[in-house]
C-alpha positions in Angstrom: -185.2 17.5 -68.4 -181.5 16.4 -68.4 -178.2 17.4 -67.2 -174.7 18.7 -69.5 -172.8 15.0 -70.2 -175.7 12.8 -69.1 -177.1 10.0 -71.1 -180.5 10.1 -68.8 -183.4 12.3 -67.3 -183.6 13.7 -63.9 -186.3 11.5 -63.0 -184.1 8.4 -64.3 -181.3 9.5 -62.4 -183.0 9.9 -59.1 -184.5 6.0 -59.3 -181.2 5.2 -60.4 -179.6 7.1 -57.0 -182.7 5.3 -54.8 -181.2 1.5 -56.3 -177.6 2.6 -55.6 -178.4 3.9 -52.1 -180.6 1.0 -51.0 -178.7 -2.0 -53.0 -175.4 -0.7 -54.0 -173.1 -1.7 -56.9 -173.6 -5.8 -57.9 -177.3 -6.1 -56.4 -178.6 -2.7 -58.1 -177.4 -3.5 -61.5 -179.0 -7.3 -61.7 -182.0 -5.0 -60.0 -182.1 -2.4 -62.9 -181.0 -5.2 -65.3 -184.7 -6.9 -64.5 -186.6 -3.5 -64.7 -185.0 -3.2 -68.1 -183.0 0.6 -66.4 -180.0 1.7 -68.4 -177.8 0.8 -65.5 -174.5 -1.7 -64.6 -172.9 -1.2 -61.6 -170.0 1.3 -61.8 -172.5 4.0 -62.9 -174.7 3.2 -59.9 -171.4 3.9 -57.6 -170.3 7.0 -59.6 -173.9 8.3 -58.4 -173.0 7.4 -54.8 -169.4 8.8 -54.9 -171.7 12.0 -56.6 -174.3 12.1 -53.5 -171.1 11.9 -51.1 -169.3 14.4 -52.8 -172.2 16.5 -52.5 -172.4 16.2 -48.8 -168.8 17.4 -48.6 -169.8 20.7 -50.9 -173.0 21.4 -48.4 -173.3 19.7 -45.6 -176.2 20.0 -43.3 -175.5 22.0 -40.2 -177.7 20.5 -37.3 -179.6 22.5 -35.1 -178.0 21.4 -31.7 -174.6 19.4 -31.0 -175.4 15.8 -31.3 -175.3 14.1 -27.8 -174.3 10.8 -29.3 -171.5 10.9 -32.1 -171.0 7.3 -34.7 -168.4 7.7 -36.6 -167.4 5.1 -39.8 -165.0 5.1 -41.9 -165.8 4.0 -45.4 -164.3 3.8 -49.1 -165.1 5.7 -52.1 -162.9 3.5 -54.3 -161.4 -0.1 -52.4 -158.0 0.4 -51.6 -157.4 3.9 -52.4 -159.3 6.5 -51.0 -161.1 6.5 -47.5 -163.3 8.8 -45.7 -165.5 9.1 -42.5 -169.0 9.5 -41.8 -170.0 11.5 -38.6 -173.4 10.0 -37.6 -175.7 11.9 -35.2 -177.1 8.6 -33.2 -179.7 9.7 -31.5 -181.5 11.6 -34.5 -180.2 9.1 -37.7 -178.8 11.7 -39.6 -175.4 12.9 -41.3 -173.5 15.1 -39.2 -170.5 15.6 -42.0 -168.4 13.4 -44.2 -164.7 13.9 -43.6 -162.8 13.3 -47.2 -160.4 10.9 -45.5 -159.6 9.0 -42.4 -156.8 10.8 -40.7 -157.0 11.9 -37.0 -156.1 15.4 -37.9 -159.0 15.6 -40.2 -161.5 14.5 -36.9 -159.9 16.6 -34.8 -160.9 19.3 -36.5 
């Protein structure tokens, strides 16, 4: 039912992670503020910066090379940590998420 150091259930969490994904930080919490959710905006990015982090544990492996690469770079937290998102075009998936936004790091 819940999670070590959580204040909410699974099933919370995953509605919760659904608003962050699809609205973000300001527009998911005056969403979850209106549904009456347990929910202000920094705890709807720590969820993000959680799925992310996951990806970098596991990511997916694809079953072919992608033919069409997107690459983005993006911030966990403004003005202090970056990352990259690899972007298989073609199929709209996640290739990998590169922890920051050095060449070296895409290179390899």
């Amino acid at each position: 039912m819940t999670e070590s150091y959580r204040r909410f259930r699974l099933g919370l969490k995953e509605w919760l992670t659904t608003v962050a994904v699809e609205l973000g930080g300001r527009a998911g919490e005056r969403l979850c503020r209106n549904l009456n959710l347990p929910a202000d905006r920094t705890c709807l990015v720590g969820l993000l910066v959680g799925l992310l982090v996951g990806l970098l544990v596991e990511p997916l492996a694809p079953e072919r090379a992608p033919r069409v690469l997107g690459v983005d770079e993006f911030a966990f937290r403004r003005g202090s940590r970056y990352g990259t998102i690899l972007v298989d075009v073609e199929a709209g998936r996640v290739v990998d998420v590169l922890p920051d936004r050095t060449s070296e790091t895409f290179a390899a």
